[in-house]
VMD Tcl script that draws the C-alpha trace (Angstrom):
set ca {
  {0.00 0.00 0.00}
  {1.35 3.43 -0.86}
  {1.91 6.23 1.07}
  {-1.20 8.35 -0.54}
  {-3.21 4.88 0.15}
  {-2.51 5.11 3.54}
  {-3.18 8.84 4.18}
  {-6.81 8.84 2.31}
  {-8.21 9.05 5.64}
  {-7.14 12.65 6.16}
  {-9.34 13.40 3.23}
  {-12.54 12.88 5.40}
  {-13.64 13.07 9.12}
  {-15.25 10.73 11.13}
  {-18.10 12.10 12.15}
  {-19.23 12.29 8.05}
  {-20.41 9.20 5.88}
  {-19.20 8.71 2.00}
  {-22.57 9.96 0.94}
  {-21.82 13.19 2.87}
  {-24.49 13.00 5.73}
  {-23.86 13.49 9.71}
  {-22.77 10.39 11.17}
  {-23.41 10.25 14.94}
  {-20.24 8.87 17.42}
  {-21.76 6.95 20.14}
  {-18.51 6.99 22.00}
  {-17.88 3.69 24.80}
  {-17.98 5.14 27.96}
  {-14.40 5.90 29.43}
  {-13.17 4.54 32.64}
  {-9.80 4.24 33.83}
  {-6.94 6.80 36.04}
  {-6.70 9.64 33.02}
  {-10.58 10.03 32.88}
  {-10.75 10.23 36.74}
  {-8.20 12.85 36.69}
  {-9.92 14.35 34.07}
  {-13.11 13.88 35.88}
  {-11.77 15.42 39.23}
  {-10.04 18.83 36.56}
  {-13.52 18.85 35.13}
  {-15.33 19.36 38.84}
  {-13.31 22.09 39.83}
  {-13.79 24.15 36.42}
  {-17.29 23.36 36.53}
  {-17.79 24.81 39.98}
  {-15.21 27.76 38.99}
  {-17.59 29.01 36.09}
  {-21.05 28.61 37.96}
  {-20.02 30.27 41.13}
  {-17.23 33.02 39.34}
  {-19.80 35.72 38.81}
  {-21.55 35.25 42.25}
  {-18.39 35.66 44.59}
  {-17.71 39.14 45.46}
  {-14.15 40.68 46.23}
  {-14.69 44.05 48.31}
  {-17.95 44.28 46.33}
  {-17.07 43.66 43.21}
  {-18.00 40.97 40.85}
  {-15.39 38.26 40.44}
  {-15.48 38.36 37.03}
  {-17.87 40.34 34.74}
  {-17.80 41.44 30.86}
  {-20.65 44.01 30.51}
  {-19.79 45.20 27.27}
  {-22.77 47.60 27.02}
  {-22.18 49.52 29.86}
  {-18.12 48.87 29.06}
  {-17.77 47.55 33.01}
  {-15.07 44.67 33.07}
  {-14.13 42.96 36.09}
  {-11.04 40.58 36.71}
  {-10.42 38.40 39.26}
  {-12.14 41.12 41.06}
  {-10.53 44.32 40.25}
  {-12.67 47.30 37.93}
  {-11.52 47.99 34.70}
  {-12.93 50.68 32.49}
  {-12.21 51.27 28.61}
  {-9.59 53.90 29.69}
  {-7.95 50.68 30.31}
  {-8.26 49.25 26.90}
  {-4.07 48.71 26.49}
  {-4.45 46.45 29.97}
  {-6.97 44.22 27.87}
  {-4.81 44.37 24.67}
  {-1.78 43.19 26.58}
  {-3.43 40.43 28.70}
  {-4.67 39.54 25.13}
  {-1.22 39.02 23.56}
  {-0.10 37.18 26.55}
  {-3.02 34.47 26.13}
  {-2.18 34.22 22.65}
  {1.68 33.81 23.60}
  {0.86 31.63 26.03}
  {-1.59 29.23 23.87}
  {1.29 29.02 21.00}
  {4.22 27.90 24.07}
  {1.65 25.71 25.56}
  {0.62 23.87 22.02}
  {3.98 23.71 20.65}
  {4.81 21.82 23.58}
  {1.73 19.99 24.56}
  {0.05 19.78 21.70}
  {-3.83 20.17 21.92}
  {-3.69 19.30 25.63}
  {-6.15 22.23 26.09}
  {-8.81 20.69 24.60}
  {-9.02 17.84 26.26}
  {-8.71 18.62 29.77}
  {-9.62 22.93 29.88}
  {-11.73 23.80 27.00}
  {-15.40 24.77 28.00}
  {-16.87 22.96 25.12}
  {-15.32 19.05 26.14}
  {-15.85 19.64 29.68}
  {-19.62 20.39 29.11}
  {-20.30 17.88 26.66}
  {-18.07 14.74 28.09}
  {-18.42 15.64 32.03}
  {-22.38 16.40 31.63}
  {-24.26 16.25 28.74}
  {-22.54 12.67 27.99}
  {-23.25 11.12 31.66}
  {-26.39 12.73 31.26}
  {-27.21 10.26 27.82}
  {-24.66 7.20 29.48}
  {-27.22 7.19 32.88}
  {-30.35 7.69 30.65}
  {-29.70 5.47 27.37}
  {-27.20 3.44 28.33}
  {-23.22 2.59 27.06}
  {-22.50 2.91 23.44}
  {-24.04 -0.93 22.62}
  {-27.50 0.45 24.21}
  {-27.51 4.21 22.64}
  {-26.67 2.58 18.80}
  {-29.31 -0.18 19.50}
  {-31.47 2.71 20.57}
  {-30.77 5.11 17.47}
  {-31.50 1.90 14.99}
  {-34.63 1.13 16.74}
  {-38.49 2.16 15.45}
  {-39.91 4.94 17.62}
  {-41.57 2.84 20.01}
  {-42.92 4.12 23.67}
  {-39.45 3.16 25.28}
  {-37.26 5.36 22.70}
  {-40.12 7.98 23.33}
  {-39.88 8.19 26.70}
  {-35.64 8.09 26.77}
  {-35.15 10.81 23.92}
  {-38.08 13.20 25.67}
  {-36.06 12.91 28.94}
  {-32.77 13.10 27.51}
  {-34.21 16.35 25.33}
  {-35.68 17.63 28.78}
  {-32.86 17.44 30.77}
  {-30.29 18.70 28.20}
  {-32.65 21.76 28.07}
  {-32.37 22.17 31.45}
  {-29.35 22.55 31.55}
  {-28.68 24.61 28.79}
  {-31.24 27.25 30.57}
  {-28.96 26.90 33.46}
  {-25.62 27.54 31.28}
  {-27.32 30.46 29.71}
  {-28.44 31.65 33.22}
  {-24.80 31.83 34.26}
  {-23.59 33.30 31.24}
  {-25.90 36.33 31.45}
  {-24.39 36.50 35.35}
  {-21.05 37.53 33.54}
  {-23.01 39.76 30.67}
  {-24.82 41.59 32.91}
  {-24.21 41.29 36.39}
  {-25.31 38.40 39.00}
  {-27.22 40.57 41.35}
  {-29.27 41.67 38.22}
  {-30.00 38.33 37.52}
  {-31.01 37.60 40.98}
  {-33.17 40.34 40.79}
  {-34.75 39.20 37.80}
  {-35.16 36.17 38.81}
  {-36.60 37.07 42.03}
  {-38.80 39.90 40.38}
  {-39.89 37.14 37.62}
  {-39.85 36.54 34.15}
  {-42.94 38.70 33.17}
  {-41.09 42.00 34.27}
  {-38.57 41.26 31.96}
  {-39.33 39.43 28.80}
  {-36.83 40.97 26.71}
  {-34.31 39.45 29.33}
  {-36.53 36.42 29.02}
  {-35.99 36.16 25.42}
  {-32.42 36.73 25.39}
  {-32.35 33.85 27.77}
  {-34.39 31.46 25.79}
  {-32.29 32.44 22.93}
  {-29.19 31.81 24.28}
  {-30.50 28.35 26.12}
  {-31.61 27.32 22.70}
  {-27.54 27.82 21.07}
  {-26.49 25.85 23.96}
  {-29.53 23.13 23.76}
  {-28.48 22.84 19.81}
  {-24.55 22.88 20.27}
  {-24.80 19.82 22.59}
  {-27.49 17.77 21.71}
  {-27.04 17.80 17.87}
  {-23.96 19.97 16.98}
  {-21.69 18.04 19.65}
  {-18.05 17.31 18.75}
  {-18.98 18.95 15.33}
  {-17.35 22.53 17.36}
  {-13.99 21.07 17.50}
  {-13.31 19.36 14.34}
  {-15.48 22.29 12.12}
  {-15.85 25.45 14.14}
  {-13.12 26.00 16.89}
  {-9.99 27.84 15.17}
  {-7.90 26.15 17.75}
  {-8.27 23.07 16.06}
  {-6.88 24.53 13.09}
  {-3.11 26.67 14.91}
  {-2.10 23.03 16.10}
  {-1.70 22.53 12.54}
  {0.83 25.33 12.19}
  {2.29 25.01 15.88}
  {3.09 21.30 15.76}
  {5.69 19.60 15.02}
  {7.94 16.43 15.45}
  {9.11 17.69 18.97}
  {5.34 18.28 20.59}
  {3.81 16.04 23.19}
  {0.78 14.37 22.05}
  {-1.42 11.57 23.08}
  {0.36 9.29 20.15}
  {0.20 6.08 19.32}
  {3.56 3.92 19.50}
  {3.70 2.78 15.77}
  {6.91 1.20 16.46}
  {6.22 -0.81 19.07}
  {2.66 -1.35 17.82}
  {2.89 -2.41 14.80}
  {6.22 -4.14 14.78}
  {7.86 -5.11 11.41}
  {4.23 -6.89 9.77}
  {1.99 -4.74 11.60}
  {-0.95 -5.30 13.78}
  {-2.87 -8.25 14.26}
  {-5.84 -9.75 16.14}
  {-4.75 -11.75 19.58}
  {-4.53 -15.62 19.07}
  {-3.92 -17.85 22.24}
  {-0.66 -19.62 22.64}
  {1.07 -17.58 19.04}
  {4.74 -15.44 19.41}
  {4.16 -11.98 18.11}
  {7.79 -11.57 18.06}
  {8.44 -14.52 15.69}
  {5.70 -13.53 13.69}
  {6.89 -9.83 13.80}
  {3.81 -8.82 15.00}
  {3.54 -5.74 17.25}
  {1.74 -5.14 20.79}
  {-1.38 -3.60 19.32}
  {-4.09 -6.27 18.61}
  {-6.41 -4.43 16.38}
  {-9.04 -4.94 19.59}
  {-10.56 -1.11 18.35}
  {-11.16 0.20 21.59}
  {-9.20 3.47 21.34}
  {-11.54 4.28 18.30}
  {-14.77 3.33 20.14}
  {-13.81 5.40 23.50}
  {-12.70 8.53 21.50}
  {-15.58 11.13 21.77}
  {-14.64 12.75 17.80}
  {-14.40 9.08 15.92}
  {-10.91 9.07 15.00}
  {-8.20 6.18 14.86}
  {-5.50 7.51 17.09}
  {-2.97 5.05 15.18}
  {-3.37 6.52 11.91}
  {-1.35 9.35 13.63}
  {-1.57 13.29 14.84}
  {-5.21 14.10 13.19}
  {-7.02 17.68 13.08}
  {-9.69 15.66 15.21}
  {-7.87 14.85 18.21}
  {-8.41 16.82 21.20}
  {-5.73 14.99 23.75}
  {-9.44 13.68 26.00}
  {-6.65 10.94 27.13}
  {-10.13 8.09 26.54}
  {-8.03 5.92 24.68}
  {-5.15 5.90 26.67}
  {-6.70 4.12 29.13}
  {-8.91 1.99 27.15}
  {-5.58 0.86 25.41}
  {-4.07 0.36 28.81}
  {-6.75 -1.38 29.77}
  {-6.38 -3.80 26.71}
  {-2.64 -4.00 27.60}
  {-2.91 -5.22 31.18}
  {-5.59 -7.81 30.52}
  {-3.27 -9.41 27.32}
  {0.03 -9.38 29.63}
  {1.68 -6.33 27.25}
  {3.37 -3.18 28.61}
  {0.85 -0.29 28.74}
  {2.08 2.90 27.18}
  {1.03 1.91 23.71}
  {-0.79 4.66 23.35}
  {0.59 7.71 25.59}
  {1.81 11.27 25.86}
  {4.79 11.37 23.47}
  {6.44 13.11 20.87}
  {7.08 11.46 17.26}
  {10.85 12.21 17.69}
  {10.36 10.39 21.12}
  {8.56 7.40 20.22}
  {10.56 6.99 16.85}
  {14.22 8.25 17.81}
  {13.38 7.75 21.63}
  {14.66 11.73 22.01}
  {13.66 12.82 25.20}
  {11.81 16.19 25.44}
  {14.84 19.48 24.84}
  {13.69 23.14 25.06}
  {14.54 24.43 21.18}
  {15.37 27.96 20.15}
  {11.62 28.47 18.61}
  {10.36 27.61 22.49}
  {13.56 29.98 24.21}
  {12.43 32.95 22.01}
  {8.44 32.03 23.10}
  {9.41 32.20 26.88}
  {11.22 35.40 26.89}
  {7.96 36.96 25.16}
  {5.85 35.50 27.07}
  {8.20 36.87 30.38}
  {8.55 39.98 29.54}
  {4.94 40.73 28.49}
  {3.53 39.28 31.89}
  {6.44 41.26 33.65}
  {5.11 44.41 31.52}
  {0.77 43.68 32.36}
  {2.24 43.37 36.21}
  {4.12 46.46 36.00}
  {1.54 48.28 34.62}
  {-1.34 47.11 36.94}
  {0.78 48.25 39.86}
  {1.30 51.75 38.10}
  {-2.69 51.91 37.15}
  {-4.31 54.55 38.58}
  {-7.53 54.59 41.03}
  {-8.70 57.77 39.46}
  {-8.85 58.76 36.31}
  {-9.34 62.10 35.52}
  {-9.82 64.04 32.02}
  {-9.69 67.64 31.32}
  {-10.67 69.25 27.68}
  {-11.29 72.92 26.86}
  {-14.74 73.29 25.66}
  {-14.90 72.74 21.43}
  {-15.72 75.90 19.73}
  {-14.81 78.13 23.14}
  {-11.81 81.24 22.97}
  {-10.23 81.96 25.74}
  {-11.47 85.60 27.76}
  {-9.05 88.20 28.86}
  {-9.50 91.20 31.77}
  {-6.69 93.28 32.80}
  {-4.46 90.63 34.45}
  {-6.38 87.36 33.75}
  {-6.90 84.81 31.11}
  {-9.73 82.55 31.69}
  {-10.61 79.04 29.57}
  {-13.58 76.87 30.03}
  {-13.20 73.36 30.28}
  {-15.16 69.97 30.68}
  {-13.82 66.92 33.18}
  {-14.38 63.13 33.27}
  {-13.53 61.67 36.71}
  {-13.64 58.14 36.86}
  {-13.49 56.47 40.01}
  {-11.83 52.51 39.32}
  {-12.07 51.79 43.31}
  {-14.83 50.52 45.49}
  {-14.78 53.39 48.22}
  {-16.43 56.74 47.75}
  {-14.15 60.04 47.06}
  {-16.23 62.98 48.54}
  {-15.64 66.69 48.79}
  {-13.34 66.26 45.68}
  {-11.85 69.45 44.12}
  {-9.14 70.62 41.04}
  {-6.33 72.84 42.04}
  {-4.04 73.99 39.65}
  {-0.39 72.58 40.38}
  {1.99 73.91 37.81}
  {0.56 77.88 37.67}
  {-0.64 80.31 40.25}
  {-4.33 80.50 39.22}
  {-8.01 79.39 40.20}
  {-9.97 76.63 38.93}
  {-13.91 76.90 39.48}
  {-16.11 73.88 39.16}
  {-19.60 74.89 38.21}
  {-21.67 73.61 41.11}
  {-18.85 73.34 42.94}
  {-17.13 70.39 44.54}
  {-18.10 67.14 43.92}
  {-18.08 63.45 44.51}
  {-17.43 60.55 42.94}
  {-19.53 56.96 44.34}
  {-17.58 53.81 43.98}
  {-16.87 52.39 40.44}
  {-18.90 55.58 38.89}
  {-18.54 58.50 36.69}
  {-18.46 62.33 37.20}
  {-18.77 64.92 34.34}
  {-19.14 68.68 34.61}
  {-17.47 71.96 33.36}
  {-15.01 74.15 35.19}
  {-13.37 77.21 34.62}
  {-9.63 77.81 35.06}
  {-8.05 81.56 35.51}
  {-4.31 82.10 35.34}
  {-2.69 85.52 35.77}
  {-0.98 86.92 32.46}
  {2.37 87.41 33.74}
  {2.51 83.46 34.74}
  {1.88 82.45 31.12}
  {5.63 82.25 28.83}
  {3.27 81.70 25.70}
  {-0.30 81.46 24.10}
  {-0.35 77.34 24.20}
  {1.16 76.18 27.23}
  {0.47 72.69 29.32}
  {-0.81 73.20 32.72}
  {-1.11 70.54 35.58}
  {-3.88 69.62 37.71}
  {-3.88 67.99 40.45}
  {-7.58 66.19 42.03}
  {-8.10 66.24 45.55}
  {-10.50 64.42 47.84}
  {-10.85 65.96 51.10}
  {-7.59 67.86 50.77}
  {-5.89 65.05 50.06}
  {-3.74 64.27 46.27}
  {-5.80 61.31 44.23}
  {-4.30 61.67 40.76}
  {-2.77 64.60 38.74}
  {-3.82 65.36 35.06}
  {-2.57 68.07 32.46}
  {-4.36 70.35 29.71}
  {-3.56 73.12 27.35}
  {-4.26 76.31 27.92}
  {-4.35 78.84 25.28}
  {-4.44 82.56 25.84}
  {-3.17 85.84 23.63}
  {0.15 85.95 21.89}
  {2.61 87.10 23.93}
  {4.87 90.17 22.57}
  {8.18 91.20 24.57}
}
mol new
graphics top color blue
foreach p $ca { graphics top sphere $p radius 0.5 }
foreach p [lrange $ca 0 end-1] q [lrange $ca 1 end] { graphics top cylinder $p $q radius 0.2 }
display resetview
């Protein structure tokens, strides 16, 4: 058989028939010490995204994304979009930090972080294995007529996986919109706020669809992830791979027969038993090698172990390993292409740290009034200006004034001083009056400083223009 022969499969995926239609995986049930690490990984998320935007840190939301009203919170702490270059950082660091982490581990995200795997194969799947039964029972079940038992199964399977999809979509509009607004609605109920209501239903429905028809579809089709490993991998990333060389020996695989020497008959360890492909949740054969498909779930490492221990064979057939490794047994060496990842990835976290210790808990913006000229007396020049003060903290600034810092002069808040509440906003105009002999020219930069209760919170600067100066 040629090389193209033996590649064809990469010109289809699993989870699609020759004629083109969906073909459903009914994936065996996993068991063994991956999936219960896996299992125990999968807990802890679980409970970290449900109960994330209901814990509070001094009053704030542990995490929240309210795009609308551009209110971010992260791991507790207020950002605004005055701290956009925060978010853009933190964004390249993910991104560094996905490439180092996939160049090295391969798709090891997938299988044991992503949202999407953890939902479907730690809930929606035990939900269907404890309803319809192991793979054997659901594929009898999906052949079968629609009698009153398949009824009854696929209505409470349908029922419960909408039920849990309104609960997903519950918790996601907690980090949309706020948990105690949620609360509120919920407590207020759901004919006070249909729109809400229909946002819900609407979101519970994308959920409903992605896992109960859509499935693993999201990782082989949709998910873009799927689709860097392609470009980050290569012969020196740790995979779950099978051991071709031990496997399939020098006349390849073959089926178990009592009493026979594999080693004779240059068999390899592998006995064609198919259990990796049953347990894997996408459909693929993990010994045809690293597929697009593959999202490191670990299943059929231990259903190959499994196989291994009961036939008397070393387990490890299938296991995390590089090709280099398992073909030149090269142990794992940090290369120049991971070096040069690391030191980005260092010196960006080292710069988001920096820069969250420098961010300010005010911020405070001062703008002369468009279309506005400046007005003259004898000895004064006077500008009008607008301010934005933006208060990032969760304690109230009161009795908060502008003084002028750099010049002698007098700044006058219409209204006159304010206060800023927690996390909120303050607009207003103000005046600012500098004498004529402090000012060197008709455009110069003046400093302010914002006070609350006599005391400094953060300094800001503006021009101030006034009438050409002539010695």
């Amino acid at each position: 058989m040629g090389q193209q022969d033996k590649e064809i499969f990469r010109d289809s995926i699993g989870t699609i028939d020759e004629s083109g239609k969906r073909k459903f995986i009914f994936p065996k049930k996993p068991k063994g010490i991956y999936y219960k690490y896996r299992t125990i990984v999968s807990w802890f998320l679980l409970a970290f995204l449900i109960l994330a935007p209901f814990i509070k840190i001094k009053g704030n939301q542990f995490l929240l994304f309210n795009v609308i009203e551009r209110k971010f919170h992260i791991f507790g702490f207020p950002f605004w979009p005055q701290d956009f270059h925060l978010l853009v950082i933190s964004m390249l660091l993910s991104v560094v930090f996905v490439i180092l982490f996939t160049v090295v581990f391969g798709r090891i995200f997938c299988g044991w972080v992503c949202p999407q795997t953890i939902f479907m194969e730690m809930v929606f799947r035990k939900v269907e294995y404890l309803i319809e039964g192991d793979r054997a029972k659901q594929i009898k079940l999906d052949k079968q007529e629609w009698n009153a038992e398949k009824i009854r199964k696929r209505l409470l399977k349908w029922t419960v996986f909408f039920i849990i999809s309104f609960i997903i979509a519950n918790v996601f509009l907690a980090y949309l919109i706020g948990s105690d607004i949620v609360l509120q609605y919920i407590t207020e109920g759901p004919l006070k706020h249909l729109q809400t209501l229909i946002y819900l239903l609407a979101f519970t429905g994308v959920f409903y669809f992605i896992f109960a028809w859509f499935r693993e579809q999201v990782c082989i089709i949709v998910c873009p992830y799927g689709r860097l490993q392609g470009v980050l991998l290569d012969n020196k990333s740790i995979n779950v791979a099978y051991d071709f060389v031990r496997g399939e020996g020098d006349n390849g695989r073959k089926k178990l027969r009592k009493g026979e020497n594999r080693e004779e008959l240059g068999h390899g360890d592998c006995i064609d038993c198919k259990q990796c492909v049953q347990v894997c949740p996408t459909g693929i054969d993990i010994r045809n090698g690293t597929q697009l498909e593959c999202i490191n779930c670990t299943a059929c490492i231990d259903a190959c172990d499994e196989v291994m221990d009961k036939t008397g064979f070393d387990k490890g057939l299938i296991r995390y390993a590089s090709e280099d490794n398992i073909e030149k047994k090269e142990k794992f060496k940090f290369t120049p292409r991971l070096i040069a990842y690391s030191v980005i990835l260092t010196i960006l976290a080292t710069v988001l740290v920096v820069m969250l210790f420098l961010r300010n808990d005010v911020e405070a913006t001062v703008l002369r009034l468009p279309g506005q000229t400046f007005q003259t007396t004898e000895t004064t020049v006077k500008n009008v200006y607008t301010f934005k003060l933006i208060n990032k903290t969760t304690n109230d600034f009161s009795n908060v004034e502008l003084k002028l810092i750099s010049h002698a002069g007098n700044i006058q808040m219409m209204g006159g001083n304010t206060s800023i509440k927690k996390q909120g906003l303050q607009e207003g105009t103000l005046f600012i009056e500098i004498n004529k002999k402090d000012l060197n020219s008709s455009k110069e930069k003046v400093k302010i400083g914002v006070y609350s209760n006599e005391k400094l919170i953060e300094t800001t600067s503006t021009n101030f223009t006034g009438p050409i100066k002539i010695n």
